[in-house]
N, C-alpha and C positions, 0 to 999 in steps of 0.2 A: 602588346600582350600575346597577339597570336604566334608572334615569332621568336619569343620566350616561351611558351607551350611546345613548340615545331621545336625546340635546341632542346629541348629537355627529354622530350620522348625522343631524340637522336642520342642522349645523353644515358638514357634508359636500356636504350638498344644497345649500344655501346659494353654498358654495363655487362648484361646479358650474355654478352657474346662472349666478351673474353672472362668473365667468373665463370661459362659454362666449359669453358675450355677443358679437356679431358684432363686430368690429375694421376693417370693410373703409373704414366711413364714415372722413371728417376729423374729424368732430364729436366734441366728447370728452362724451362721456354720464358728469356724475356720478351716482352714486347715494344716496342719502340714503332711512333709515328711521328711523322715529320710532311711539311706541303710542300716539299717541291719533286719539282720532275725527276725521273729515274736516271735521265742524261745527266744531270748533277753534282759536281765532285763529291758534295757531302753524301748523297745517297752512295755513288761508288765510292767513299770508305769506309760508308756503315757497312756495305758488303762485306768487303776486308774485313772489318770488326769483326759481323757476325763468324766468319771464318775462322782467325783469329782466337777467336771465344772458345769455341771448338776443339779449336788445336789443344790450348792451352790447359782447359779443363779436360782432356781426354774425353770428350762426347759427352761431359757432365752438366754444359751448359749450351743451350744455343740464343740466338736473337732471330726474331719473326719482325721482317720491318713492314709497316702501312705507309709508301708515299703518297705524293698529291692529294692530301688532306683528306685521306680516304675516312679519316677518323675523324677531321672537324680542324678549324682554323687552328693556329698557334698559340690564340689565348685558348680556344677550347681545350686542346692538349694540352695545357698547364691546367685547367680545371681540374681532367679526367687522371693528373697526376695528382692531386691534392688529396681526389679522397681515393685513391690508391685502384684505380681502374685501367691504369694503363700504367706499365712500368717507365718506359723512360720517353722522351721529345728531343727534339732541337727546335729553337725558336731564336728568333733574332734578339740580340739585346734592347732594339727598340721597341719589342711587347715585355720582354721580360721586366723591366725598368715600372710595368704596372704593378708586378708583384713582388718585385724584390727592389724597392726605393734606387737604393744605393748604385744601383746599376745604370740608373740615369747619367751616369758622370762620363759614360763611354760615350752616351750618344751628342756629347757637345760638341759643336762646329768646330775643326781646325784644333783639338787637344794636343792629338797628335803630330808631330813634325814630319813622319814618314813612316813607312811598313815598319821596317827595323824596329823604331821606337816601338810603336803598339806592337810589336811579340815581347819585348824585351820585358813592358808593360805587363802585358796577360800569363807571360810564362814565371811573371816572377812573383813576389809576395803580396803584390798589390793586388792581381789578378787572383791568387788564390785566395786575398782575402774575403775577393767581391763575390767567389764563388761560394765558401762558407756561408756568408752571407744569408745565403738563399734557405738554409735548413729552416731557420727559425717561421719561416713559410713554406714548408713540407717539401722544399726541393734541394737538391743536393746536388750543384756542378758539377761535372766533371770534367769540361774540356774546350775551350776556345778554338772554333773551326773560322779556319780563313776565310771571311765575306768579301773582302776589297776593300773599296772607296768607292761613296755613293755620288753621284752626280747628274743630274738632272736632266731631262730627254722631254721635247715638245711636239707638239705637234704643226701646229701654222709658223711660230717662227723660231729662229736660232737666240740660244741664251748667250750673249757677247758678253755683258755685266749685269748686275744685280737690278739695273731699272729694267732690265728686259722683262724680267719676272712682274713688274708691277700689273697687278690687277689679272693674274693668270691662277687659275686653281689649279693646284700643284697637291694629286694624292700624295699622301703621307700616311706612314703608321701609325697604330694609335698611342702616339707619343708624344709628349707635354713638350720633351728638348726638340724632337722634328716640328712640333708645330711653331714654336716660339722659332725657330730661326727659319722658317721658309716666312712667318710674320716678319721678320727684320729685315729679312731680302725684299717685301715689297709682296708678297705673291700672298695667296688666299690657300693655306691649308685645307684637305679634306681627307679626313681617312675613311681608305675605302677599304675591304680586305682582298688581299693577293685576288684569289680565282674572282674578283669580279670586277676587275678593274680593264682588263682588255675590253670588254663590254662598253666599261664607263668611260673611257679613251675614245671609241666606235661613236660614241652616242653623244660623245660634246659636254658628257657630268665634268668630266676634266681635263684642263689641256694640256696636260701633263703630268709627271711624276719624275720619281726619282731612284736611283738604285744602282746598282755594280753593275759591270759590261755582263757577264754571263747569265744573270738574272733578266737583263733584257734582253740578249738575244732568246734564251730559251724561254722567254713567256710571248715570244712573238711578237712584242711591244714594240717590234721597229719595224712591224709592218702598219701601223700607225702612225708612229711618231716620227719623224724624218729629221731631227736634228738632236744631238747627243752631246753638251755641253760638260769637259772633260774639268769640273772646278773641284771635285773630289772634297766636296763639304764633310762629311764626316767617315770614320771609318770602324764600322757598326758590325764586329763578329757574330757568328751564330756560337750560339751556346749547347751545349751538350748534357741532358742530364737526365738524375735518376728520381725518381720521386723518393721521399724517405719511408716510406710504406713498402718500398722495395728494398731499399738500404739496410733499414732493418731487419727484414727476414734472411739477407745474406750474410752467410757466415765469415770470418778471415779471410780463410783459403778463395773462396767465389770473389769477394771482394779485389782481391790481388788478382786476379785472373779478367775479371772487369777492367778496374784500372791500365792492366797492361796490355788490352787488346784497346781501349779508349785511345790511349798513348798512341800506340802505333798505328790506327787509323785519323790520328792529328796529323802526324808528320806525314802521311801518306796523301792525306786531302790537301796540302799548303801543297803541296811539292804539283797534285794536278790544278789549281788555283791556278797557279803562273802561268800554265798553259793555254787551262781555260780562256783567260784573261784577253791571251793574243788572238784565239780562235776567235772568241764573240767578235771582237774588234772589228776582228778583219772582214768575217760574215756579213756584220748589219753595214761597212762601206759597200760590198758588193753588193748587198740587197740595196742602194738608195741613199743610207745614212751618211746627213753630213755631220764627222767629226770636228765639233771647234774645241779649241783647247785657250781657254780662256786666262787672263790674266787672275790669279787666285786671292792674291791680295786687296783685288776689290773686293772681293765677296767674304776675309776676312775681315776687312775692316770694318765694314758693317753690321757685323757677329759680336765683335770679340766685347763687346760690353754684355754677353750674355754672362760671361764669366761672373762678373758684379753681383749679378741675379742672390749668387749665391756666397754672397760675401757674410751674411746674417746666420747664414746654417754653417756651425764653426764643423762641423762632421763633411758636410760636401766641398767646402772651400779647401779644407787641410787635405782632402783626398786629390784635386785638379792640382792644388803645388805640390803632391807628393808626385804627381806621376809626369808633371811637366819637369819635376827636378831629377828625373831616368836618363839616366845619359846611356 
């Protein structure tokens, strides 16, 4: 209770700040927060963006970004999007799958065949559809930001196959599809959120976790962890959006000028993605990390009856053969 009391009067404050925000200018200031670090590709495209925004609107519109959770976790910033306190977030699809059902379908082990496929995926109708989606719960996608492939990093020993994990707690998001397949692999889910799990790694709450190479180097998670198991279980975008409390008060012209500054901070985040990717790599070996790059079809094999799961829900089943049938 007390710590529902502490999120609310953070929730209050929150409030506060940006309703107080001065209204004299024309400029319409959006807001946008997001947790991760400033060194970040997403954050340096939201920069771009904001730019971008700028440009395009003749100094009609700008964006005000908050990172590192300066505003509240990623489910907190889909809250403070819902009742219209915060104009837009990025959040990974493994929180957003708590508010928009449907989105659960990305975060299933091995969907995907490779990168290729999941753009071909998110950028084409299947992707916009999961983005609409989201209205009918106050949020409004607009844009699939390159996260990687997430795979698993220990602390005492290296993940060779899927018995490595047995009996190892493995944070995880607060996600139904991550918990149910680090259950399969054998290992003990825990979700912990982002800013407190280097702590909880420190301190032996878990011995492990999971996530993309540039997410670990830059949470410093592999000055902990010392082995970095390359099985790339799933491959979980971040999501880009606008709450519809903001959608609605923007007119055509603002709308097209969003979208087209969104657009060109996509293509501009994938294109540092790739980089990124090699950089961490390479960082967390010289820091210590050992890279195993593990045989993947053990640790499909062991998944892929999650599929099944969803054989009964004739809405999620038709959506996993619609996007495994994208060539």
């Amino acid at each position: 209770m007390k710590i529902k009391n502490i999120w609310t009067l953070h929730l209050l404050a929150v409030v506060l700040t940006l309703s107080g925000c001065s209204k004299i200018s024309s400029k319409r200031t959006l807001k946008l927060a997001h947790g991760l670090d400033v060194g970040h590709s997403v954050h340096i495209a939201m920069v771009k963006m904001g730019e971008d925004l700028e440009k395009l609107s003749g100094g009609k519109m700008a964006l005000e970004i908050y990172p590192s959770q300066q505003l509240g976790t990623e489910r907190q910033c889909l809250e403070l999007l819902q009742i219209g306190s915060l104009d837009m977030t990025k959040v990974s699809v493994g929180v957003l799958e708590n508010f928009a059902p449907k989105m659960k379908v990305l975060g299933l082990p091995f969907l995907f065949r490779d990168r290729e496929h999941s753009f071909k995926v998110l950028d084409g109708p299947i992707g916009q559809k999961l983005l609409n989606d989201g209205e009918q719960y106050w949020l409004n996608g607009l844009g699939y930001y390159d996260a990687g492939s997430r795979s698993f990093y220990t602390k005492d020993k290296p993940v060779n196959t899927p018995e490595d994990l047995t009996g190892l707690k493995i944070r995880v998001m607060e996600s139904v599809t991550a918990m149910d397949m680090v259950n399969k692999l054998g290992g003990s889910p825990t979700p912990i959120s982002w800013g407190e799990l280097y702590t909880s790694l420190q301190q032996g709450v878990v011995d492990g976790a999971e996530n993309n190479p540039p997410s670990f180097y830059l949470s410093r998670h592999y000055e902990v962890c010392k082995f970095y198991s390359l099985d790339e279980h799933t491959v979980l975008p971040d999501v880009l959006i606008a709450g519809t409390h903001l959608w609605n008060k923007l007119n055509e012209q603002e709308r097209v000028w969003l979208k087209e500054a969104v657009n060109n901070s996509v293509i501009y985040q994938r294109k540092l993605w790739m980089e990124a990717e090699k950089e961490a790599l390479k960082a967390v070996q010289e820091a210590g990390v050992k890279i195993i790059r593990p045989d993947k079809t053990l640790f499909l094999e062991k998944t892929k009856d999650i599929f099944d799961q969803y054989k009964e829900d004739e809405t999620m089943y038709s959506l996993i053969k619609d996007i495994q049938a994208v060539k």
